[in-house]
Structure formats: C-alpha cells, structure tokens
TORRODREN-533874 format. One record per residue: residue number from 1; x, y, z of N, C-alpha, C in turn; residue in one letter. Coordinates in Angstrom, 1 decimal. Layout:
<sites>
 doti  neast nnorth    nup caeast canorth   caup  ceast cnorth    cup tike
  NUM      X      Y      Z      X       Y      Z      X      Y      Z    a
...
</sites>
This chain:
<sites>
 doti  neast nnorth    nup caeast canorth   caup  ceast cnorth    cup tike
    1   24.5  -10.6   27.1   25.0    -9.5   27.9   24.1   -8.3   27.7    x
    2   24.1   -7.6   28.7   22.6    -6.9   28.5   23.2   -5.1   28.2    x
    3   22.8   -4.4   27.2   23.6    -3.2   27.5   23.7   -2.3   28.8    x
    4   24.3   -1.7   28.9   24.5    -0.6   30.0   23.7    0.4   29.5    x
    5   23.5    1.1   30.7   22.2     2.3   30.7   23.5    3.5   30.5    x
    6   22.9    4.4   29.9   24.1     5.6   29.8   24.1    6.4   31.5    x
    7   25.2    6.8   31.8   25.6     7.5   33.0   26.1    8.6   33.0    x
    8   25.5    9.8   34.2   26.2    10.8   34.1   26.8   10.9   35.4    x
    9   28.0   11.4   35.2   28.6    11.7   36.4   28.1   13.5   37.4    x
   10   27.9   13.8   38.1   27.3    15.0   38.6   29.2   15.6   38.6    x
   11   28.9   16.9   39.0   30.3    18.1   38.8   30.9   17.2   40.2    x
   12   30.3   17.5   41.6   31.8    16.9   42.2   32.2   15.6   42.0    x
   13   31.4   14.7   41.5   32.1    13.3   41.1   33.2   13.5   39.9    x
   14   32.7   14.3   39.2   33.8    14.5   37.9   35.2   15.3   38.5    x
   15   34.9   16.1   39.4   36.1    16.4   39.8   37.3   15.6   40.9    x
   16   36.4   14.9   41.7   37.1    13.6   42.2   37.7   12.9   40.8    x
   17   36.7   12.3   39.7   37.8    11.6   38.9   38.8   12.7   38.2    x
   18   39.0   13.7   38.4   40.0    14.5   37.3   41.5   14.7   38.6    x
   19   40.9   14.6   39.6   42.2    14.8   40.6   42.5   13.0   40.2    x
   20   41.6   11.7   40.6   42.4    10.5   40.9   43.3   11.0   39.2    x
   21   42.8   11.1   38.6   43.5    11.1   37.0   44.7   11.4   36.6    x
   22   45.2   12.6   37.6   45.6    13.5   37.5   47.1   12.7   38.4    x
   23   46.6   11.8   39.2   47.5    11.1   40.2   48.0    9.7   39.6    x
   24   47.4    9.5   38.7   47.9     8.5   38.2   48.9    8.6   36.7    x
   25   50.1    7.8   36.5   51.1     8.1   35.7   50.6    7.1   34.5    x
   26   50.8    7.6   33.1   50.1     7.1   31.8   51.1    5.8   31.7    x
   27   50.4    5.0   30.6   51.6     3.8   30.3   52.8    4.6   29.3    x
   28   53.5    4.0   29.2   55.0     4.6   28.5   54.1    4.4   26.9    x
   29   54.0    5.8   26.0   53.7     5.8   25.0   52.2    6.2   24.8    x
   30   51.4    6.2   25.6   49.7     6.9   25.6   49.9    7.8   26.6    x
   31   48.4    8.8   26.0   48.1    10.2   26.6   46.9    9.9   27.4    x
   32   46.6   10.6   28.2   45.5    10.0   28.6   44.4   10.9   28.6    x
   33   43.6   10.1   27.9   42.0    10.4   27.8   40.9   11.0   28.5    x
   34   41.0   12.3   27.8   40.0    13.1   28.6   38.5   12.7   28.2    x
   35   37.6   12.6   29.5   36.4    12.2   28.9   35.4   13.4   28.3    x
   36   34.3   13.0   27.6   34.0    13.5   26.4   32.7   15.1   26.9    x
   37   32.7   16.3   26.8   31.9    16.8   27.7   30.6   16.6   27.3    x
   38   29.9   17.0   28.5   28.4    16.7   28.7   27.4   17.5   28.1    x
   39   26.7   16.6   27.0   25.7    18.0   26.0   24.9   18.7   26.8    x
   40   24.5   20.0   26.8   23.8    20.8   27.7   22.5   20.4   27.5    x
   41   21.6   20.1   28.4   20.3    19.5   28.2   19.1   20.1   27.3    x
   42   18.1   19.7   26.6   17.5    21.0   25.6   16.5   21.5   26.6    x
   43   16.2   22.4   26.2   15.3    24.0   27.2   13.8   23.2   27.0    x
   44   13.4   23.7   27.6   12.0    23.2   27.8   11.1   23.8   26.8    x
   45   11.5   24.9   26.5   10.5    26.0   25.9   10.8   25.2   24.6    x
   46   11.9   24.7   23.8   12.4    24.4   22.9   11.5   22.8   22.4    x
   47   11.5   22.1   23.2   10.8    21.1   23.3    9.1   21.4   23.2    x
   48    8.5   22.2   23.6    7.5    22.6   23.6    7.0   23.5   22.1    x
   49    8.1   24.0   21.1    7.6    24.3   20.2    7.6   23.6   19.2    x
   50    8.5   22.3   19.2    8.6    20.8   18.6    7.4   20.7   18.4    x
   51    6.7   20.4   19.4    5.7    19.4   20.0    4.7   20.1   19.3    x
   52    4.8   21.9   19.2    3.6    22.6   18.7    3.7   22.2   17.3    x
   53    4.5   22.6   16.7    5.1    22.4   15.7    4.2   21.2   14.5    x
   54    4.8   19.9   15.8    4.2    18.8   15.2    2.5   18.4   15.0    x
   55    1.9   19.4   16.2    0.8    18.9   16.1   -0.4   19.5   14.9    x
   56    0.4   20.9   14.5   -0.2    21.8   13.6   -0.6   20.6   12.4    x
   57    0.4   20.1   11.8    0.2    19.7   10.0   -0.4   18.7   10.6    x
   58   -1.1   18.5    8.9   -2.3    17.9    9.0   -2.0   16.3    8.8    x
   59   -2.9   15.5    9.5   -2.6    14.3    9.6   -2.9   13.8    8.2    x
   60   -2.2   12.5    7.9   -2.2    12.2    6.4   -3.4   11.1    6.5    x
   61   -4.0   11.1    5.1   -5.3    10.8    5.0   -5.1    9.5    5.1    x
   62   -6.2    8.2    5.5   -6.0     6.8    5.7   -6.2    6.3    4.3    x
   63   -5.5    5.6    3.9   -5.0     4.6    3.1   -6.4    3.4    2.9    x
   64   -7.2    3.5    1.6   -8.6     3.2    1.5   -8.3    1.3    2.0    x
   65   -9.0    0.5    2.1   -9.1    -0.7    2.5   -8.5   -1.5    1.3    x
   66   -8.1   -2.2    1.1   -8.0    -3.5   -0.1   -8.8   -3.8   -0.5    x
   67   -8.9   -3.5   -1.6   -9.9    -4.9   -2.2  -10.3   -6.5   -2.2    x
   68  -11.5   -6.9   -1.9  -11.6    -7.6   -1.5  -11.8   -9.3   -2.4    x
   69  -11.6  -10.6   -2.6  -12.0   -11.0   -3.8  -13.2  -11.5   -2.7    x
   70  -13.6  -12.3   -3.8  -14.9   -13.0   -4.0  -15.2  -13.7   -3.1    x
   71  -16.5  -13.9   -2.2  -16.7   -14.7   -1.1  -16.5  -16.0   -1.6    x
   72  -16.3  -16.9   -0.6  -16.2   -18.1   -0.3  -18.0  -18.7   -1.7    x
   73  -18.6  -18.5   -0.8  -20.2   -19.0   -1.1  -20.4  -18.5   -2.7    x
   74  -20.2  -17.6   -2.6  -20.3   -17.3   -4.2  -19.3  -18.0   -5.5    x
   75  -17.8  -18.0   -5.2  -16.9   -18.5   -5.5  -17.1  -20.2   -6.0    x
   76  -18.4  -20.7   -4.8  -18.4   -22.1   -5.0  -19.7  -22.1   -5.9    x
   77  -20.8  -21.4   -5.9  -21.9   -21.3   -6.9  -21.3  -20.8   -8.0    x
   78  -20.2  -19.8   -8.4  -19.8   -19.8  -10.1  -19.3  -21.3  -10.4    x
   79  -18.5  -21.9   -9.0  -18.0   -23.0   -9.9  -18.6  -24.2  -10.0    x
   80  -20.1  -24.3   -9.8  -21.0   -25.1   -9.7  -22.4  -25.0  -11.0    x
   81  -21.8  -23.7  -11.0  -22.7   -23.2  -12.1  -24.3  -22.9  -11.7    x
   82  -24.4  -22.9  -10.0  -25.5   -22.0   -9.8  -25.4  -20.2   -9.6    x
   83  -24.7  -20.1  -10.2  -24.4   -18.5  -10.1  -23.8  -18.3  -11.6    x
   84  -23.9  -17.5  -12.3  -23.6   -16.8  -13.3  -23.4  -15.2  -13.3    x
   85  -22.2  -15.5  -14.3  -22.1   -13.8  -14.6  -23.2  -12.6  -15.3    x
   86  -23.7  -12.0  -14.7  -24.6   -11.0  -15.5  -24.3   -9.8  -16.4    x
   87  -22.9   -9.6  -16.5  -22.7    -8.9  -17.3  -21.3   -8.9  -18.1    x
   88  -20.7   -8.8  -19.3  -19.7    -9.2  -19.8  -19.2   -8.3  -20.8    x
   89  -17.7   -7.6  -20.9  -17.3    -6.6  -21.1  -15.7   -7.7  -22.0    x
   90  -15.7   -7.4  -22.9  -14.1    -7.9  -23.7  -13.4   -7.1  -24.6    x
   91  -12.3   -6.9  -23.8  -11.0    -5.9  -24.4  -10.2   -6.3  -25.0    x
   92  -10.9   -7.3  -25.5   -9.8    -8.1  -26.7   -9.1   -7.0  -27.5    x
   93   -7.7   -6.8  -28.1   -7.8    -6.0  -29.2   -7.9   -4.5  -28.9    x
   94   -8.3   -4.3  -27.8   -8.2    -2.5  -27.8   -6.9   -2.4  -27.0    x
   95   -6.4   -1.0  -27.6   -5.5    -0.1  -26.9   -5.6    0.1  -25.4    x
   96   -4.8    0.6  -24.8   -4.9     0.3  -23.5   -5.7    1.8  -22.8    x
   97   -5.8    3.1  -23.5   -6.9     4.2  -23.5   -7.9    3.7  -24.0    x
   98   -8.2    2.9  -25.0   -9.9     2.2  -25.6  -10.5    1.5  -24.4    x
   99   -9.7    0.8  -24.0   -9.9    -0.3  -22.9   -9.8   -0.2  -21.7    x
  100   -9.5    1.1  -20.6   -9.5     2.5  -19.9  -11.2    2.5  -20.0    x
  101  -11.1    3.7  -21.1  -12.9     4.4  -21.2  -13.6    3.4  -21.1    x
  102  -13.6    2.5  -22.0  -14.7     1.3  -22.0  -14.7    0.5  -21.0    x
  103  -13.6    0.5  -20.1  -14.0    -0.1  -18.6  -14.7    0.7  -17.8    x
  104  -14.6    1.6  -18.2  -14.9     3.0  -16.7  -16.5    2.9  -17.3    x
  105  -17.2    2.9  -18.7  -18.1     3.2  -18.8  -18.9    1.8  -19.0    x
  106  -18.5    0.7  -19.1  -19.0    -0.4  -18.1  -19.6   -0.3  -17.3    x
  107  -18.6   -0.5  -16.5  -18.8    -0.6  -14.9  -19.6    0.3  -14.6    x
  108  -19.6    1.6  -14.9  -20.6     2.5  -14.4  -22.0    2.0  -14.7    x
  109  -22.3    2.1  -16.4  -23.4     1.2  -16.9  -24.3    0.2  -15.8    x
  110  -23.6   -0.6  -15.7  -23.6    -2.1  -14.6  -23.8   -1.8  -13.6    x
  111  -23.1   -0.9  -12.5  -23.7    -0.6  -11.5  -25.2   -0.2  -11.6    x
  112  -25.1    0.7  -12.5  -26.6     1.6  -12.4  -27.7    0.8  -12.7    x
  113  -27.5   -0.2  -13.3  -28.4    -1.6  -13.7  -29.0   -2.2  -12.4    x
  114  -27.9   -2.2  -11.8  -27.9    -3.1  -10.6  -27.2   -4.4  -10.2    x
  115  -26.4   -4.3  -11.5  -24.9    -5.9  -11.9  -24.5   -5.8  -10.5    x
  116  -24.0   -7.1  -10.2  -23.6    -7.3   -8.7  -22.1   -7.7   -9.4    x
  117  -22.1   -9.0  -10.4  -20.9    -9.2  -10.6  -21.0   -9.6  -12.4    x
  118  -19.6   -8.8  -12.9  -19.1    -9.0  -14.0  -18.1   -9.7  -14.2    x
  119  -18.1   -9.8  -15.6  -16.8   -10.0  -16.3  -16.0   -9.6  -17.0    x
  120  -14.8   -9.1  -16.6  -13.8    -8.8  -17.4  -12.9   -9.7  -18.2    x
  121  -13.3   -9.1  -19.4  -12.3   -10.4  -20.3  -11.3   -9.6  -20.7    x
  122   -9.7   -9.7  -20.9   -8.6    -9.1  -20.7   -7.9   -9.7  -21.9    x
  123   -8.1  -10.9  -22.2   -7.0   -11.8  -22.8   -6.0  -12.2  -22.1    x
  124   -5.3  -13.3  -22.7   -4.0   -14.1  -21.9   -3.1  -13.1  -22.4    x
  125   -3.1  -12.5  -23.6   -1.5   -12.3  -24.4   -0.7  -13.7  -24.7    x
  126    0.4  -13.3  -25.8    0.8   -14.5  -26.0    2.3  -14.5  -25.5    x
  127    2.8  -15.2  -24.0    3.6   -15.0  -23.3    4.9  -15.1  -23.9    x
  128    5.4  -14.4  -23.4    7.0   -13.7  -23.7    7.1  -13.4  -25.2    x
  129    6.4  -12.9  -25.8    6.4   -11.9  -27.1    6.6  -10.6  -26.9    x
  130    7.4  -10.1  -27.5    7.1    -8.3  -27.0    7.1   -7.9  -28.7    x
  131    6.0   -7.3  -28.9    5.4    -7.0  -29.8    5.7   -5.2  -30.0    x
  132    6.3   -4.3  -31.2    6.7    -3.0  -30.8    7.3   -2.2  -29.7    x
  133    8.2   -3.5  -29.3    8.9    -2.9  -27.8    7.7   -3.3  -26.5    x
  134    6.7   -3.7  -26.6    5.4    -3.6  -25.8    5.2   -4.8  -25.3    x
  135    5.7   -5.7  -24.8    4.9    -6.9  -23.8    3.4   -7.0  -24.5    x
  136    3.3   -8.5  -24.8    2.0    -8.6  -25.2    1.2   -8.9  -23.8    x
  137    0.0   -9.2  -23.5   -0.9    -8.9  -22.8   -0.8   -8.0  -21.6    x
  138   -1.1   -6.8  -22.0   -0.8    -5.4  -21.1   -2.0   -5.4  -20.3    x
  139   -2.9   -5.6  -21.1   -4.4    -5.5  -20.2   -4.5   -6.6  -19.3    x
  140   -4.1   -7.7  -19.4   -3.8    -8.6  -18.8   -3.2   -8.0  -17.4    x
  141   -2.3   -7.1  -17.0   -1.3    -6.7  -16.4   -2.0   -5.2  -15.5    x
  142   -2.9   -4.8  -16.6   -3.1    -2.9  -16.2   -4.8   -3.1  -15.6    x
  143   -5.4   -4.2  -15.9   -6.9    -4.1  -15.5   -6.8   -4.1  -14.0    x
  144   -6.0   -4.9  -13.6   -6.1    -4.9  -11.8   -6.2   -3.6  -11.4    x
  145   -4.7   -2.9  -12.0   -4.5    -1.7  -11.5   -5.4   -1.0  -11.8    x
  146   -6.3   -0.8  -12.6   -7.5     0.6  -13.3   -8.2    0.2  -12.3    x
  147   -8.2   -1.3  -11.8  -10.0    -1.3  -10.4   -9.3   -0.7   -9.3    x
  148   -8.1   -0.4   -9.6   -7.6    -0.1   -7.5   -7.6    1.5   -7.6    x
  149   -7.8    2.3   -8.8   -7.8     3.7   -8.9   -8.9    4.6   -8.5    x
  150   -8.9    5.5   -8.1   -9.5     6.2   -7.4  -10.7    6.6   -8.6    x
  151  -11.0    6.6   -9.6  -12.5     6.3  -10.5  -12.8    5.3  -10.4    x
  152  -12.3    4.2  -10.4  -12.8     2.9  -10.3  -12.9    2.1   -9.3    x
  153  -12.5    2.4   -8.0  -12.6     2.4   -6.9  -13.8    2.8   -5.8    x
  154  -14.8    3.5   -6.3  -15.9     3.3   -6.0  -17.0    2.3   -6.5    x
  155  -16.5    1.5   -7.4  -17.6     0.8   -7.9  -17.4   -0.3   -7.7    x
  156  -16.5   -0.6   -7.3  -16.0    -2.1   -7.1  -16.0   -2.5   -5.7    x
  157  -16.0   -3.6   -5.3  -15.7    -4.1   -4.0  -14.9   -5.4   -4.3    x
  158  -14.4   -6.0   -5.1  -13.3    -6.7   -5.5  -13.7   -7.3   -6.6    x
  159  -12.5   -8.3   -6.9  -12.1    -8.8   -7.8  -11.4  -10.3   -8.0    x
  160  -11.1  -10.9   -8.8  -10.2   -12.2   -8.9  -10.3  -12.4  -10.0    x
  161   -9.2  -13.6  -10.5   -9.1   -14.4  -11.6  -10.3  -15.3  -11.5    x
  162  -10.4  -15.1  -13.3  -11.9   -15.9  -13.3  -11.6  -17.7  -13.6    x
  163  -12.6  -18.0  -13.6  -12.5   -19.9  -14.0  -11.7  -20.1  -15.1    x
  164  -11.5  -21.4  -15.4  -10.9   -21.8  -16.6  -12.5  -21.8  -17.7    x
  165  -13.6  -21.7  -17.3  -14.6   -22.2  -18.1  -15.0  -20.7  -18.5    x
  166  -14.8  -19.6  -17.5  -14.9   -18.3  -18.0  -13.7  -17.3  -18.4    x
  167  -12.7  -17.9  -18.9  -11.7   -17.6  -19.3  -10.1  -17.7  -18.6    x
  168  -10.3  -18.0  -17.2   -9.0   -18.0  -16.3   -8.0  -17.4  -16.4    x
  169   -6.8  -16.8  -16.4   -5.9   -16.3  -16.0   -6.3  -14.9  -17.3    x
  170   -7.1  -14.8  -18.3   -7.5   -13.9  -19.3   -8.5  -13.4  -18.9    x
  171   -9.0  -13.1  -17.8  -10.2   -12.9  -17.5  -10.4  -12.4  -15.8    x
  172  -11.2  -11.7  -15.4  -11.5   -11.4  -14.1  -12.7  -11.2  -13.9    x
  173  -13.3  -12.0  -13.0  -14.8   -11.4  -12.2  -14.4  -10.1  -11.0    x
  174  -15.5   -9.5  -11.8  -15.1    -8.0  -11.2  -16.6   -7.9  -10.3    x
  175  -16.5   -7.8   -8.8  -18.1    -8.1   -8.1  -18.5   -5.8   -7.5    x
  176  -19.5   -5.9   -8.2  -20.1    -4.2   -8.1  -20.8   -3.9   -6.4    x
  177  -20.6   -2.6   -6.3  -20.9    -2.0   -5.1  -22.3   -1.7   -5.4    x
  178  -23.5   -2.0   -4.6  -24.4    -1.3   -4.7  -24.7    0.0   -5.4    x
  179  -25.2    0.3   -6.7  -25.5     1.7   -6.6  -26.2    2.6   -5.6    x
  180  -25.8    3.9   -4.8  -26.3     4.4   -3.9  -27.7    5.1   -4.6    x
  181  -29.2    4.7   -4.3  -30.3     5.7   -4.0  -30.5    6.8   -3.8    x
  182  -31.0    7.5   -4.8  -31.3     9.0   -4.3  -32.0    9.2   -3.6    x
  183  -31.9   10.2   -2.4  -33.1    10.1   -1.5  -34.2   10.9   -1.7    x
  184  -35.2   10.9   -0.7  -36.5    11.6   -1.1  -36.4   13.2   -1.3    x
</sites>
C-alpha cells in the first residue's frame, strides 16, 4: 500500500468542511475532532540565511585512502622465493614506546635507502596470557595501527601478514613509498 502524499486543504475548502461538521451530530460519548492548524510556511529570507549559513564552514578534510596490501605479483615472488625482504627490523622484547621510536626510525632509515619492502617482526605473544594486567603480544596488535598514523603514513603504501617461513601471523611485510627527490 503506497503512502499518501500530505494534503492541504485551501481556507474556503476548510470552511465548507467546518460548516458540513458543524451539521453533523457526534456518536453518543465522543467530541468531535478539530483538525490540527496549519504551520505557517517558513519566509524565504529565513531559508536563505540557512543556506548562507551552511555554505560558510569549512568543508571537512577527505579521509586519506586505505592502505593497500601487497600486490598480487609480488605476494607470489615472496612466496616463491624470487623476491626477498631487504630490510628487517624486530621488536621482540621492547616496550611499546621503544618499539614506536624504533619503528618510526626504521622506516624512515629504509625509505631514504631506497627499501621498497620490509619486515616487521612483532612477535606472536603467547595467546590468552595477560601478563601485569597487559595482554601479551601488544605489538602484535598496535603495529598495524602506528602504519595507519599520520607519521607513518607517509612512508608506507601498505602492509600484510607475513609468511609462515618469514614469521606469519608475528610478523608483517611492510612495502615503502618511494623516497621523494630533491629537486634542482
């Protein structure tokens, strides 16, 4: 059943129905129902400072791309073993600020080399232990997050879980953005 479109009645229609209304006798025990009045329409001028209004503030900034993982072609050369990792970084054991700095200053490192792709070794942790109130393998958990942040987010172009032969679910190949050229 399809809704109804809302309707307005114009002033002499309304007053035709308030005479028939008027002519007709209620059932024994109800009052009868006055219909509901009509909101006054909004002003034009009013509508127009909305509109100004809205257009002033500033549009909100776009939302950077996702990161991307590992191509197809590459993905099948690590696992073939024509492709290797060039550079290798392990947070075994550090604090989760040790292992912060030392990734930031990695990666940086590695870009300016010219590393296309790394690796991050994180550790498994040893599952469902909470060690000082603390979940054991945090890095395990927080490395994704530190590549999607806005310092580490320029150097990266994605990421994934690495092999089982390069550590797998402890581990991530982290693939680097070109370092940009200074120009002449």
């Amino acid at each position: 059943m399809r809704a109804r479109r809302g309707r307005t009645l114009s002033e002499a229609d309304l007053a035709l129905w308030r005479q028939v209304a008027r002519s007709v006798t209620p059932l024994p025990g109800r009052a009868p129902v006055e219909p509901e009045p009509v909101a006054a329409p909004v002003a034009e001028e009013t509508k127009t400072v909305i509109a100004a209004a809205s257009m002033r503030s500033a549009p909100a900034a776009p939302a950077p791309p996702p990161l991307a993982p590992l191509e197809n072609r590459l993905r099948t050369q690590l696992r073939r073993g024509q492709q290797g990792v060039e550079a290798v970084i392990d947070l075994h054991g550090m604090r989760q600020d040790e292992a912060h700095l030392a990734l930031r200053a990695f990666l940086r490192r590695e870009q300016g080399r010219g590393t296309r792709l790394a690796l991050v070794v994180t550790g498994k942790g040893a599952a469902g232990t909470v060690l000082f109130g603390e979940e054991r393998g945090v890095l395990r958990r927080v490395v994704p997050h530190w590549l999607r942040l806005p310092d580490l987010r320029p150097l990266v172009v994605g990421f994934e879980e690495a092999q089982a032969r390069h550590g797998g679910s402890g581990a991530l190949y982290v693939r680097l953005r070109r370092a940009r050229e200074a120009g002449p």
